[in-house]
C-alpha positions as CSV (number, residue, x, y, z in Angstrom):
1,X,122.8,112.8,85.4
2,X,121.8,109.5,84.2
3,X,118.5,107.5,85.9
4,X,121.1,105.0,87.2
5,X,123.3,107.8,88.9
6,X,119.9,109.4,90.3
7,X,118.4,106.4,91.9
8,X,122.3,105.9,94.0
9,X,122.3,109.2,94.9
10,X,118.5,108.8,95.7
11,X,119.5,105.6,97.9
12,X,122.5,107.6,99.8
13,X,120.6,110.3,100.6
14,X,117.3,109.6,101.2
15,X,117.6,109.6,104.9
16,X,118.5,113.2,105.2
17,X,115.6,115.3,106.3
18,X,115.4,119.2,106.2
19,X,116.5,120.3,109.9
20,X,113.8,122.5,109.4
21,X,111.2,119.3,109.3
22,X,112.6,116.9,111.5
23,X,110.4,114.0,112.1
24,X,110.5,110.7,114.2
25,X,108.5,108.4,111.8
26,X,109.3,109.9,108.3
27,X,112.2,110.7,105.9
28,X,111.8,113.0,103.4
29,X,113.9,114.1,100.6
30,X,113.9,116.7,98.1
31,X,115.5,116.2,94.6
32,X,115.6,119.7,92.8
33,X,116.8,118.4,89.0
34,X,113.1,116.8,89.0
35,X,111.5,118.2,91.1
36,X,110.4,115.5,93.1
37,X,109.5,115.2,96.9
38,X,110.7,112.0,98.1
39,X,108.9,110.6,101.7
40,X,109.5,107.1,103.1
41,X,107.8,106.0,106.0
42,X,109.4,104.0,109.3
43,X,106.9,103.8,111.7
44,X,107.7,102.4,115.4
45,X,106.9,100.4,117.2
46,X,105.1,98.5,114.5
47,X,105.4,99.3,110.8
48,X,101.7,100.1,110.0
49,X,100.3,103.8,110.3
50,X,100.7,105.4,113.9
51,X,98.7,108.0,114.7
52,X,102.5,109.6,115.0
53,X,103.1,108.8,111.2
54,X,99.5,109.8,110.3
55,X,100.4,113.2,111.6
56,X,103.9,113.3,110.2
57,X,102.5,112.7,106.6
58,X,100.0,115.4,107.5
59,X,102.6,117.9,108.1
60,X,105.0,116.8,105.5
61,X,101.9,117.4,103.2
62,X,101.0,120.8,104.1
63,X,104.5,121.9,104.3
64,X,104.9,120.7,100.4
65,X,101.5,123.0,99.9
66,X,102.8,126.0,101.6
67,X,106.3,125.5,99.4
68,X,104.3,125.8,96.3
69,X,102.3,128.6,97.0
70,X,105.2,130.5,98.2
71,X,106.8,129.5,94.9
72,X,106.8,131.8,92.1
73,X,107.9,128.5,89.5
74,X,106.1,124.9,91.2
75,X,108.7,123.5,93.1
76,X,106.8,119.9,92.9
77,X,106.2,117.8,90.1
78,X,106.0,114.6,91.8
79,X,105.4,113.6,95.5
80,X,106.7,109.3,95.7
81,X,105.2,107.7,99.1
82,X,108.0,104.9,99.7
83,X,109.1,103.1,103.0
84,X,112.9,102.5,103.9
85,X,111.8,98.9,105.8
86,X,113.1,96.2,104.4
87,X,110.5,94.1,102.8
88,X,107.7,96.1,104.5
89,X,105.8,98.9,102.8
90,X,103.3,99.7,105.6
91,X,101.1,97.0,107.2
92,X,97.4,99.2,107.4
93,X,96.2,100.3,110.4
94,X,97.5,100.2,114.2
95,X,95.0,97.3,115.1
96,X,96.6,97.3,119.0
97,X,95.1,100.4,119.1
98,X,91.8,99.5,117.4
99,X,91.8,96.7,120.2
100,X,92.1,98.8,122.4
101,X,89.3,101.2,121.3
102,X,86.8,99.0,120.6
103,X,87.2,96.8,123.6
104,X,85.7,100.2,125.8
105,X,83.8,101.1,122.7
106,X,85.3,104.5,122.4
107,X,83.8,105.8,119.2
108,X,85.1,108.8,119.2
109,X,88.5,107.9,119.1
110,X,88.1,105.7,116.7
111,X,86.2,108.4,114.5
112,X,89.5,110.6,114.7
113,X,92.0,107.9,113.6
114,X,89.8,106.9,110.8
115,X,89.7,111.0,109.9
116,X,93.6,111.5,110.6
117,X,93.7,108.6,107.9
118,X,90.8,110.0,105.2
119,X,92.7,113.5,105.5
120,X,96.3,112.3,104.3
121,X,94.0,109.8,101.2
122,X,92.1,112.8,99.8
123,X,95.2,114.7,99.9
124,X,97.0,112.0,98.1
125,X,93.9,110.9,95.6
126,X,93.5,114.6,94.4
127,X,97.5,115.4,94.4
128,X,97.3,118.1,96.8
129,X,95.5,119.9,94.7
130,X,97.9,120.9,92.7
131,X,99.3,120.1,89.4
132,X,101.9,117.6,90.6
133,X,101.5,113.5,90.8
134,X,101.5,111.7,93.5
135,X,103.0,108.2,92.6
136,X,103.4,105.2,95.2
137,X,106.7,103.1,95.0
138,X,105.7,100.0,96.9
139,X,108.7,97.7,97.5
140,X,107.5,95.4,100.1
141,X,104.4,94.2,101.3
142,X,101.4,96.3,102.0
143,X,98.2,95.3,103.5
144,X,95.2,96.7,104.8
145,X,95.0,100.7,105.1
146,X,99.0,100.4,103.2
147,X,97.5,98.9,100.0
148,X,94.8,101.7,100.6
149,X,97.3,103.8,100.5
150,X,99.4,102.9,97.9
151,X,96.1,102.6,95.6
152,X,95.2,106.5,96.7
153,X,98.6,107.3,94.3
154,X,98.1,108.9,91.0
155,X,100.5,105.9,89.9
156,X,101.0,102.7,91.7
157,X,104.7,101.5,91.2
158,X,105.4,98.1,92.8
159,X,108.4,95.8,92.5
160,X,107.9,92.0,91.4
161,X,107.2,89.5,94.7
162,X,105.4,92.4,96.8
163,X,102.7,91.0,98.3
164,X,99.3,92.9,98.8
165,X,95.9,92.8,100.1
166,X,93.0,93.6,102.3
167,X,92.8,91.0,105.3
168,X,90.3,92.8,107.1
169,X,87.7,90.0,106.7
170,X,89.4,87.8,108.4
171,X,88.4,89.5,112.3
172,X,84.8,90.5,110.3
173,X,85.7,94.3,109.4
174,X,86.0,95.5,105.9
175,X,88.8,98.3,105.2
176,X,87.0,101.6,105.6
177,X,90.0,104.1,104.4
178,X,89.5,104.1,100.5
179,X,89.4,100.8,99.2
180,X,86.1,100.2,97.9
181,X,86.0,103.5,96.4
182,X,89.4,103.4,94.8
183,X,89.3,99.3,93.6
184,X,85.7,100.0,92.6
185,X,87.1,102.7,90.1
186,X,89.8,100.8,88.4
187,X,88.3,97.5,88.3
188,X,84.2,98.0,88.9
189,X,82.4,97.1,91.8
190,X,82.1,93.6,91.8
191,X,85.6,92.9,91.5
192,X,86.2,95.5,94.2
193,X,83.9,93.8,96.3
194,X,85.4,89.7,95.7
195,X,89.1,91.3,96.6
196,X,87.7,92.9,99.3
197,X,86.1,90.3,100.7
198,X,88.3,87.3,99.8
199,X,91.1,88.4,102.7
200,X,93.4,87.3,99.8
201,X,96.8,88.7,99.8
202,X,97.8,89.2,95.5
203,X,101.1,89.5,94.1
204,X,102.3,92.3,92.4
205,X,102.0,90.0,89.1
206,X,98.4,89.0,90.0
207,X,97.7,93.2,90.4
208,X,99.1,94.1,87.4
209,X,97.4,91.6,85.3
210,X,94.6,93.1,86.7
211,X,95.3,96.7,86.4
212,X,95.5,97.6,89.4
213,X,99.3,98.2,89.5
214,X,100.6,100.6,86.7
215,X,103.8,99.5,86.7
216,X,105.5,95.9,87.8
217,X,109.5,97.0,88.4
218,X,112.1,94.1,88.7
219,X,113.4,93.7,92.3
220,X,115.7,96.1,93.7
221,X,114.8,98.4,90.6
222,X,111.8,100.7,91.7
223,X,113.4,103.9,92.1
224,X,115.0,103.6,88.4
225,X,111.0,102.8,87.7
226,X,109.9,106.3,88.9
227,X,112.6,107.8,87.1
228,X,111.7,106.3,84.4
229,X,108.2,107.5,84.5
230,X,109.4,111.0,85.7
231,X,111.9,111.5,82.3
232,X,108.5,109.9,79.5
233,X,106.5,112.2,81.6
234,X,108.2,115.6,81.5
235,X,108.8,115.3,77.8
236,X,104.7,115.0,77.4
237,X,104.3,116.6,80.0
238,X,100.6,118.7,78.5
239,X,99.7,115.1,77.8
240,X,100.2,113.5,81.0
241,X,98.5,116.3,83.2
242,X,95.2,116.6,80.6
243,X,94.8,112.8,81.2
244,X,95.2,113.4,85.0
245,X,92.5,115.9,84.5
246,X,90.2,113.8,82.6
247,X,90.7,110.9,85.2
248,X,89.7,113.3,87.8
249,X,86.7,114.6,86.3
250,X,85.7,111.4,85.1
251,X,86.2,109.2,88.2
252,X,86.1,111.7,91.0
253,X,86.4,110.8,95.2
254,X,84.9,113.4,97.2
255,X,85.9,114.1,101.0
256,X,82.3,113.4,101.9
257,X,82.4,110.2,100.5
258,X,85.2,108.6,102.2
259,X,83.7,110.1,105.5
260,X,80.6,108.8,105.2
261,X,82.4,105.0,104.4
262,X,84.3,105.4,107.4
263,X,81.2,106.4,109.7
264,X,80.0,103.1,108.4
265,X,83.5,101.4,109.2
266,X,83.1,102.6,112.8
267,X,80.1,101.8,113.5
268,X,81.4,98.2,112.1
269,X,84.0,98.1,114.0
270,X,81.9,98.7,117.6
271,X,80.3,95.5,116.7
272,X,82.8,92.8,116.3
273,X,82.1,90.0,118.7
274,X,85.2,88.7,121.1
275,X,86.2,86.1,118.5
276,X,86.7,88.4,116.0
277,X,89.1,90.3,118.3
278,X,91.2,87.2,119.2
279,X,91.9,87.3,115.7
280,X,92.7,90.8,115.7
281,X,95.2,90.2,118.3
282,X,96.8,87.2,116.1
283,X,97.1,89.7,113.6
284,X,98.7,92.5,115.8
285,X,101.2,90.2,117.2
286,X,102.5,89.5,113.3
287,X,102.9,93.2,112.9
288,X,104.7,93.2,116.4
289,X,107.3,90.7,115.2
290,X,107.4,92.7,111.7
């Protein structure tokens, strides 16, 4: 089967999820010829990560671990993070629940969202650790904790006019889920830091130039992207995994420190002033009429 006659089979079926997984806030889909574990996101009521989705990933995650292991051959070569919402590939954190959270300054709630968000990063940064590769197709816009992410991904795939960025300066936060560590590491720190701190939502063209996305895909044509990827891949396939190695032990994230980033994200967060929440809410009423 061609890539062509993949990616339309891919687009028919990738609503169908095992009855034995059914979730509310995730698709997944399986496709055996290359081995690939496909899992869009649709989260509800706004299209950035629930704590619901979160978990879904979670358990979509450990139930792709669990398949391997009981595997005698890997049943996963590739894991693809996608969303099915038009134009919308996840719009960062649930901010009308960090509203919510800091307005009583419940630390400890925020703490756990921050961890329920660190635990499905690591997993995707160190591919589950496993041999497979975790790839991003991004083919609408992602901001905040999505272009986190999407940047966790062993390959970042993103189709032309996707917009992308970190506007978490803009109520005086910084994102605290991976961003400085994993811009820092493909572009150095100081250009981590002017993204970071610019609020500036990039085009895919402007990320690419800058390395940051490995692959710029014509509209509408990301999934034949992946495929693409997946067929110069497998037929190298001892070269591709040894540079995954190298990459991992060259440039490697820990748990501890994404943890200890988001601690300091927290603690941030406790101290934004009411102004900065107004602007928050501004912000959470544009995911709302996403």
């Amino acid at each position: 089967m061609n890539n062509l006659a993949r990616v339309t089979e891919l687009q028919t079926s990738n609503k169908k999820v095992s009855s034995q997984h059914q979730y509310s806030q995730l698709s997944v889909y399986y496709d055996a010829k290359y081995k690939a574990g496909w899992y869009y996101m649709h989260a509800s009521p706004r299209p950035c990560f629930t704590a619901q989705l979160l978990d879904e990933i979670n358990q979509y995650q450990d139930f792709v671990k669990l398949e391997m292991k009981a595997s005698l051959q890997q049943k996963y070569n590739y894991l693809i993070l996608s969303s099915d919402i038009e134009g919308i590939f996840n719009l960062g954190g649930d901010l009308a629940v960090f509203q919510k959270l800091i307005q009583v300054g419940d630390k400890d709630s925020l703490l756990n969202y921050a961890i329920k968000c660190i635990d499905v990063l690591y997993n995707n940064i160190v591919h589950l650790e496993s041999e497979l590769t975790t790839i991003a197709l991004v083919k609408g816009d992602a901001l905040g904790g999505g272009f986190e992410a999407a940047l966790s991904s062993n390959l970042l795939i993103v189709e032309e006019g996707v917009k992308m960025g970190l506007p978490e300066v803009l109520f005086n936060l910084f994102p605290g889920m991976g961003a400085y560590s994993l811009l820092s590491r493909k572009v150095g720190k100081a250009k981590a830091e002017a993204i970071i701190l610019s609020g500036k939502l990039y085009s895919a063209e402007e990320l690419f130039d800058l390395g940051i996305v490995d692959i710029l895909a014509k509209k509408g044509e990301g999934e034949m992207e992946v495929y693409r990827y997946i067929n110069s891949a497998d037929k190298r396939e001892n070269s591709y995994q040894a540079i995954r190695k190298v990459k991992d032990i060259i440039d490697p994230i820990t748990y501890q420190e994404l943890i200890d980033i988001t601690k300091i994200w927290v603690d941030s967060a406790l101290n934004i002033n009411d102004k900065d929440l107004r602007m928050m809410n501004k912000l959470v009423m544009r995911q709302n009429v996403k």
